[in-house]
N, C-alpha and C positions, 0 to 999 in steps of 0.2 A: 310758358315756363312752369304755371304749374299743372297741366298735365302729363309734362316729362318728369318733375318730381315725384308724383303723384307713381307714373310708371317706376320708376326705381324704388320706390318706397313699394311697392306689390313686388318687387323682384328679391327686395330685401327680407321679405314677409316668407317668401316660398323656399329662396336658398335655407332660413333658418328653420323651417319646419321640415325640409329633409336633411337638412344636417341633425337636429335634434331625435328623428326615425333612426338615423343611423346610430348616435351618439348611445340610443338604447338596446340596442343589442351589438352593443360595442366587445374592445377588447376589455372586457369588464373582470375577467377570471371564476365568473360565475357559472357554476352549471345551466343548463337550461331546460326549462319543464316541456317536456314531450308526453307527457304518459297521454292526452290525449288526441296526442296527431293519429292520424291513418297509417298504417306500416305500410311500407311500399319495398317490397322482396325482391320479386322477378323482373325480367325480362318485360321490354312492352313491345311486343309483338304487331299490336293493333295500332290505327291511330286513336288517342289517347287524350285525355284534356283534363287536367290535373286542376282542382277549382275549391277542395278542403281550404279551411287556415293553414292546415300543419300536416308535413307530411314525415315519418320517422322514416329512414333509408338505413334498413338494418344489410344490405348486401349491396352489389354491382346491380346496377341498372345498364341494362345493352338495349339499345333503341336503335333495331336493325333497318337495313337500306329499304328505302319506299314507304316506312313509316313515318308517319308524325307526331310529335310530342307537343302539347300546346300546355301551357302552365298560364294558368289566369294571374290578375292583378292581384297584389296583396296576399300570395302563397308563400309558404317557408316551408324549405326541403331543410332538415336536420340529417345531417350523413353521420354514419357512424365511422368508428375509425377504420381507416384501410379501408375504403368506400371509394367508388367511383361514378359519374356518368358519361358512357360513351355513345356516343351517335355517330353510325354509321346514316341513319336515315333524315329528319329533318327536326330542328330544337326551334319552338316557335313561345319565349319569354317576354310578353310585353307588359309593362307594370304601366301605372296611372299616375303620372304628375298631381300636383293639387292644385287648384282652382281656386282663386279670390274672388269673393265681391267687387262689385267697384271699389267703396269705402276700405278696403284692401281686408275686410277679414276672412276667415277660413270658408270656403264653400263646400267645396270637397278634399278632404285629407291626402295626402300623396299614398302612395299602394304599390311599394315597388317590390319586385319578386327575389326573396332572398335565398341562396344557395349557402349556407351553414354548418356549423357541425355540432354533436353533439357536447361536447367538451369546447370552451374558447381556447383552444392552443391551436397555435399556429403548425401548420401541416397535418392536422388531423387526419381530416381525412385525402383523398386523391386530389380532387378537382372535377373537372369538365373535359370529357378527350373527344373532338370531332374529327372523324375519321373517315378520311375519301366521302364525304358530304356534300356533294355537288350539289343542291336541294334548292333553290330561289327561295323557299319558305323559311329557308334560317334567319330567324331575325332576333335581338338579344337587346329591348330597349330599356330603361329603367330597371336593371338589375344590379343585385350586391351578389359579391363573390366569398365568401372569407373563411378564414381558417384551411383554405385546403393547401394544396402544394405540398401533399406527401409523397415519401419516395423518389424525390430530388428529381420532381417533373414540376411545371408552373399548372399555377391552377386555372388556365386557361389552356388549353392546348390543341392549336388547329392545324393539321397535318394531313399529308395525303393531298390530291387532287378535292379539297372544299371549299366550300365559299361561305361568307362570314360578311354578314352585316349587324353590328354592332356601337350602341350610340348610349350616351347621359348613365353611364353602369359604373360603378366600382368594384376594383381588383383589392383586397386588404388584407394584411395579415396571414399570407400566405408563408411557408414553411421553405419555399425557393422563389423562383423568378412570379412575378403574378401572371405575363400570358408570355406562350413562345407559338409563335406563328413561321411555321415552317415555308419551304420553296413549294413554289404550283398551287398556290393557291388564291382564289378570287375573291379581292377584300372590296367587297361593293359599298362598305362606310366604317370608319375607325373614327369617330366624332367623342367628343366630349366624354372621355374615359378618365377616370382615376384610377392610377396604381402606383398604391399607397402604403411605406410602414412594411414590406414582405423583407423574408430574412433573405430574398439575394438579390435581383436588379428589380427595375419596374415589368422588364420582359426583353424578350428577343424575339428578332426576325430577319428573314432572310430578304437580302437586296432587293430581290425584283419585288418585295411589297412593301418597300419604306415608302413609296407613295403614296401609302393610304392612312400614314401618320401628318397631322399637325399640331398646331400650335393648341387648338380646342383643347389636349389633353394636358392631364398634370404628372408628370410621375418624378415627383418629388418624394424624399425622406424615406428611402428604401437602404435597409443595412449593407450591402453590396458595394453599394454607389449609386449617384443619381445619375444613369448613363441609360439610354438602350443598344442592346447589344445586336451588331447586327452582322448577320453568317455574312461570307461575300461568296460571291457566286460568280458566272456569266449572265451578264444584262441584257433580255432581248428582247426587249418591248419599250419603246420612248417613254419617259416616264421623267417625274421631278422631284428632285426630295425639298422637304419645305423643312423650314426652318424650327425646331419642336423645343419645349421651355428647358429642354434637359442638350446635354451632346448624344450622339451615336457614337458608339465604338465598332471599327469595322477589325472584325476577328480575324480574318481570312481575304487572301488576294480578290479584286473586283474588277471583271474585264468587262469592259462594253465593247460586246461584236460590233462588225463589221456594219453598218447599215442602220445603228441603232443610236439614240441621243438620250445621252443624262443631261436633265437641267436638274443644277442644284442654287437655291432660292436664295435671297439674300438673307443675311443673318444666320445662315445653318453652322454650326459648328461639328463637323468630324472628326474624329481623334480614331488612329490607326494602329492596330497591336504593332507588336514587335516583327518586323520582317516583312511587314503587309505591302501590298503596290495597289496605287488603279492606274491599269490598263487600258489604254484606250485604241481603237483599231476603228471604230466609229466617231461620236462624234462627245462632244466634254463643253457644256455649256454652262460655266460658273463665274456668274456674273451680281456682283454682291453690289454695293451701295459704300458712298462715303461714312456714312452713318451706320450702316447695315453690312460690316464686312463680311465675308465668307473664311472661316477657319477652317482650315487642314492642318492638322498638327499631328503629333504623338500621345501616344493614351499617357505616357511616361514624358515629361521634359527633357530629355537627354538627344543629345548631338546625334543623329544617324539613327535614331532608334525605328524607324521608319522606313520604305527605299524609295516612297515619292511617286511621281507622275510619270508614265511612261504612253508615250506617242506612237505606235508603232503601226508603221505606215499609214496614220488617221490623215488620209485627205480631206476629209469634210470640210468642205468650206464653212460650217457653222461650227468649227472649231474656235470658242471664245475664252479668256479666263481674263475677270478686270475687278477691281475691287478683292482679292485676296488676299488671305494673308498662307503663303506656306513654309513651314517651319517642323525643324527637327526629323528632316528625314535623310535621302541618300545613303543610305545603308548598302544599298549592293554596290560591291566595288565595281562589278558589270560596268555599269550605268553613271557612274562618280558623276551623279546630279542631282541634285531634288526635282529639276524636269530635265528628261531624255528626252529624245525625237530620232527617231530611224526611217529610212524608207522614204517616198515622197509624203511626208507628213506638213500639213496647213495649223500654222500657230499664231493666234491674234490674242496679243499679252498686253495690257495698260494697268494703269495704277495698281499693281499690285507686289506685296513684299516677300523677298526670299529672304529666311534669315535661321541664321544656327541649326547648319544644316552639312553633315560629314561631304569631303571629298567638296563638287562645287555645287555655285547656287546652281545654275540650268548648264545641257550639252544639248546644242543641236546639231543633230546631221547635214552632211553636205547637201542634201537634198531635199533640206526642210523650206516650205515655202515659209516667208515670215512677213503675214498681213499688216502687221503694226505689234512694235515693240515700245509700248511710250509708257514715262512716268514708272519703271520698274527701279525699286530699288531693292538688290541683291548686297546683300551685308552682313557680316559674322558668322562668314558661312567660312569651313576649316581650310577650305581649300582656295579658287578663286571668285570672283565676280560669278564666271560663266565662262564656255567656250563654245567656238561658234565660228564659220571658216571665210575665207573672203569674199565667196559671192554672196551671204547674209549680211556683212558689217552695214551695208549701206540701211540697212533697217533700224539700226541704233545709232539716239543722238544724245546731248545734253540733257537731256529732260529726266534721263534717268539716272539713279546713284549707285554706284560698282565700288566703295572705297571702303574701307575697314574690314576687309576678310584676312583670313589669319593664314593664310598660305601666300598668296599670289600679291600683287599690289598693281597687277594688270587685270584690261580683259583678255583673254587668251583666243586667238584667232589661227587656227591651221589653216594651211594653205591649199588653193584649187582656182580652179579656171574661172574668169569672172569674162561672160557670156554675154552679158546688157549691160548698159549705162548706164552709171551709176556715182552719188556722191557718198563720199565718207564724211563725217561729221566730226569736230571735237568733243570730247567725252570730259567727264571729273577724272578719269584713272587715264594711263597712258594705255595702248593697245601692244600686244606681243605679238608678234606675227613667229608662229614658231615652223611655216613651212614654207617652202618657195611657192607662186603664184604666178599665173600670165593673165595679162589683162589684152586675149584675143584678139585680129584683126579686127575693124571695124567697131571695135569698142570702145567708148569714150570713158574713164576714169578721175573723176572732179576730188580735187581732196580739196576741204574748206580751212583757212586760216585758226593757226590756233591748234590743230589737229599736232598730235604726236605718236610715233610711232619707234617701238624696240624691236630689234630684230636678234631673230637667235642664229646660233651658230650657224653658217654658210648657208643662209636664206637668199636667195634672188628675187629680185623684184623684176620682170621681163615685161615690157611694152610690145607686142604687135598691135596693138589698136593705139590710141592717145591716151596722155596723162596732163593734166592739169593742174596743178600744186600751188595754187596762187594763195601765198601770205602773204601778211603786213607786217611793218616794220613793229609794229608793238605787238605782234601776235606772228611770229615766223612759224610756220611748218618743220616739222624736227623730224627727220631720219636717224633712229639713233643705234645703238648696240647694248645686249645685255651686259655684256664686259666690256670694259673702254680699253679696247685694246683693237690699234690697227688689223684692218683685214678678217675683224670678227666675223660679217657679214660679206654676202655674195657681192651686195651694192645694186643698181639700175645698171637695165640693160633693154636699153632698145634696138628692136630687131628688124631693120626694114620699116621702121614706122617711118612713113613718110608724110607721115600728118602732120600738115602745118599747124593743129593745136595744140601742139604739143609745147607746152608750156611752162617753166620756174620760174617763181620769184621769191623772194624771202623764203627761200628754201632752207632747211642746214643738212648737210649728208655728213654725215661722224663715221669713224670707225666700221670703214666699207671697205672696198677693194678685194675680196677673198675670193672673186671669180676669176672669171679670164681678165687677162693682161693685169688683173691684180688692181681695177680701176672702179672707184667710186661711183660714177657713173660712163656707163660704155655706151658709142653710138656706134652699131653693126649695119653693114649693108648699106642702103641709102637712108639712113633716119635723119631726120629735122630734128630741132631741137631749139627754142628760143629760151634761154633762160639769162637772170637780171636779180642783182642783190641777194644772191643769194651766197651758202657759205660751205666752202667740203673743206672739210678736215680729215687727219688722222686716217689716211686712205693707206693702203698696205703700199701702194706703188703712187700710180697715177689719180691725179683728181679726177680730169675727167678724158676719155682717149676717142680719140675720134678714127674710126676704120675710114680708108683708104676712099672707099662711095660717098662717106659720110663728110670728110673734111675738103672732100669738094666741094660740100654745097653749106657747111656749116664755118664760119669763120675764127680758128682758136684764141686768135688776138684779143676778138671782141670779147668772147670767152675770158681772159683774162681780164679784160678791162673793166670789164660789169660785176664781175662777181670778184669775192674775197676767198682766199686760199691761205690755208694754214695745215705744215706740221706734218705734210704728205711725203712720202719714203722717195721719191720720183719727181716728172717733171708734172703742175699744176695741170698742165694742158697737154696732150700729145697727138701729133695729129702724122698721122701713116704716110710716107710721101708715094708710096708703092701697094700694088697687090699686093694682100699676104698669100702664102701660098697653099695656107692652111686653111680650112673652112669650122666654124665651130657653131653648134646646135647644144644649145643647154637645156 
């Protein structure tokens, strides 16, 4: 115990001796005495090693390509105003930490290399420009930055095809951003920076190098906003953004090609301008923590201010999103989602919240694979829940919350071919099925107790494979209508199912009959049918009509005696004593 105290008590010692270095050639409003630094005019041509106290920067310094610039420990460059350093060639700035005794007092003084201007105002002079600097010998350690950021550029600026290793420096008092780090460039360390106090952000950078930001840095208390701003681009290298003590703001659209993975870290908070999307066609790995959620939101709190997450055609099996929170987007009416999915697109979604979000919370396409939909609650989103067609429903169950959106009071489910076997679940909200469906030969269709279901106008529900609809009497299965009005809906139609699992029970069929022979539920060709306890009502015509194959082998008596009928336009039961002569394919 107490050589750990002993260790922070030396750490306590160092932080305050270079805070106290800095504090002194602070934002003081003080002139500062130059008259006997070394003037430094020209061009450096040569490689170079700058090792005076003080050096006065009465013009542009260009430190062309293949050159090097090396600045010793404990040197201060004074710029004058409208002053710059640009390197095209290599900037090699290492300053000296200070060193304790054991008994923790001063051994050697900290010596870090200060970049300055003649006057303390902020944007005095240019700043720093590395330019196309592809160099390995750029290194930038123990340095101060200040007063530059003239001419509405950051006093940091790395651009072009350079590379930038930079660690323990401070950005201050800069005139605009303190650093903007452009696309194509190789950030080999962005460690323990301060950018502090500059009259516009901490700094900006483009997408494909937010990985070289974390938590190490401060960029706190900058007049702008505490935010780094970050350009969006195309993503083409795997990469992660980690989670940094401020948000990023993404300016501009961000697509991750085809073949390529974002992981974004738990804790990260993103905020997206106005109109912004990310794209995905590769792969989207944002996977945050109970504790450590992952924010995507709006730079602005406003409804749609945003247009959200777009899937487009991203198969990637290491498509993940769990512990999120996504909020305030859907803005393209395109898309009316905070997440879309097109094309054969792979979606694996858990605990995570859609909410206050224009048009709906998620759309997925017919052809979205959906690995696991669990623990999502979508809520106070303008539109509905979500939408999402019949051969995904089986991916969503109870576990997740669809209720309080301010459009819909369903989840919304268009209709399409359902291919494999598969169970529907009961949900918190009722389901809309707003398109007709076949539940294909040889496919089994399990609906679980408790489950309900609204149909929109002249929807049919078609069995060539099996259905299985088994409720309980305190929990029946509900067939229902968006208007309660006879013959809203197509109603069930089995076509040839001759599958003896075909099965009702505590069924309720409402407000059907709107297809052929006008019949709640129809048995075409030879279909089976066991059904018990269960209830059709309110059918345009017939409750339930057995074709001519069908009432051969299905008995309508029994049909009447097991089940309750109510309030249907026709006869309960109707069973064909002949061919019809007419054939019908719905």
């Amino acid at each position: 115990m107490k050589k750990t105290n002993l260790a922070l008590w030396k750490m306590s010692i160092f932080t305050t001796i270079i805070g106290i270095f800095t504090m002194g050639c602070g934002n003081s409003g003080t002139e500062m005495e130059i008259d006997s630094c070394t003037i430094l005019a020209n061009d450096i041509t040569v490689d170079t090693t700058l090792e005076d106290s003080c050096y006065n920067v009465v013009g542009n310094i260009n430190v062309p390509s293949a050159t090097l610039l090396t600045i010793k420990e404990g040197t201060t460059l004074f710029f004058q105003e409208g002053t710059q350093l640009k390197v095209n060639g290599a900037l090699r700035a290492v300053g000296e930490f200070a060193t304790l005794e054991d008994n923790g007092s001063i051994k050697t003084p900290s010596k870090p290399i200060r970049f300055t201007a003649v006057h303390p105002i902020n944007g005095y002079w240019d700043g720093i420009y590395i330019y196309d600097s592809n160099d390995p010998r750029n290194e930038l350690n123990n340095i101060i930055i200040e007063y530059a950021g003239g001419n509405n550029v950051a006093a940091l600026n790395v651009d072009g095809t350079s590379r930038l290793n930079i660690k323990n420096s401070t950005i201050q008092y800069s005139g605009s951003d303190g650093f903007a780090i452009g696309s194509n460039n190789i950030i080999e360390e962005f460690t323990k920076i301060t950018s502090k106090e500059n009259d516009g952000f901490a700094g900006s950078i483009y997408a494909n190098s937010l990985y070289a930001l974390d938590k190490s840095s401060i960029f706190t208390d900058n007049v702008a906003g505490d935010y780094i701003i970050v350009k969006g681009e195309t993503i083409n290298k795997n990469q992660s953004w980690k989670a940094l003590n401020v948000p990023t703001v993404i300016t501009r659209d961000i697509h991750i090609s085809r073949g390529t993975m974002l992981t974004i870290e738990p804790g990260a908070t993103i905020l997206f301008d106005a109109s912004t999307q990310l794209r995905v066609e590769g792969a989207l790995k944002a996977i945050g923590t109970a504790e450590q959620p992952i924010i995507l939101s709006g730079k602005q709190k406003i409804v749609g201010y945003w247009d959200g997450i777009y899937l487009d055609k991203a198969s990637d099996d290491q498509n993940r999103i769990s512990h999120v929170v996504l909020e305030y987007a859907g803005g393209d009416s395109d898309y009316n989602g905070a997440i879309y999915t097109s094309g054969n697109s792979y979606i694996n979604i858990t605990d995570t919240t859609i909410r206050y979000n224009k048009n709906n919370g998620f759309v997925l396409g017919s052809n979205t694979e959906i690995k696991q939909f669990k623990r999502v609650t979508s809520t106070n989103n303008e539109g509905a829940a979500g939408i999402l067609h019949t051969n995904s429903l089986h991916a969503i169950d109870n576990s997740s919350n669809f209720s309080e959106n301010l459009g819909s009071e369903y989840l919304i489910v268009k209709g399409n071919s359902i291919v494999e076997d598969q169970t529907w679940s009961p949900l918190n909200v009722p389901v809309l099925i707003e398109g007709s469906f076949t539940v294909e030969p040889e496919v089994k269709l399990t609906i679980k107790a408790g489950s309900q279901f609204t149909f929109d106008s002249g929807v049919l529900m078609r069995v060539d494979g099996s259905l299985i609809s088994k409720g309980t009497e305190s929990d029946p299965i509900i067939f229902s209508a968006l208007q309660q009005t006879a013959g809203y809906w197509a109603g069930i139609y089995f076509y040839n199912s001759e599958e003896r699992k075909n099965e009702m029970t505590y069924t309720n069929v409402e407000y059907a009959g709107g297809g052929y022979r006008n019949a709640a539920i129809y048995l075409g060709g030879e279909s089976l049918l066991k059904i018990s306890n269960s209830t059709i009502t309110d059918s345009a015509s017939y409750g339930i009509y057995l074709e001519y194959d069908s009432a051969k082998r299905v008995d309508g008596q029994t049909l009447v005696r097991k089940n309750n009928f109510h309030n249907n336009n026709n006869d309960d039961v109707y069973e064909e004593t002949r061919r019809s002569q007419s054939s019908f394919y719905y």
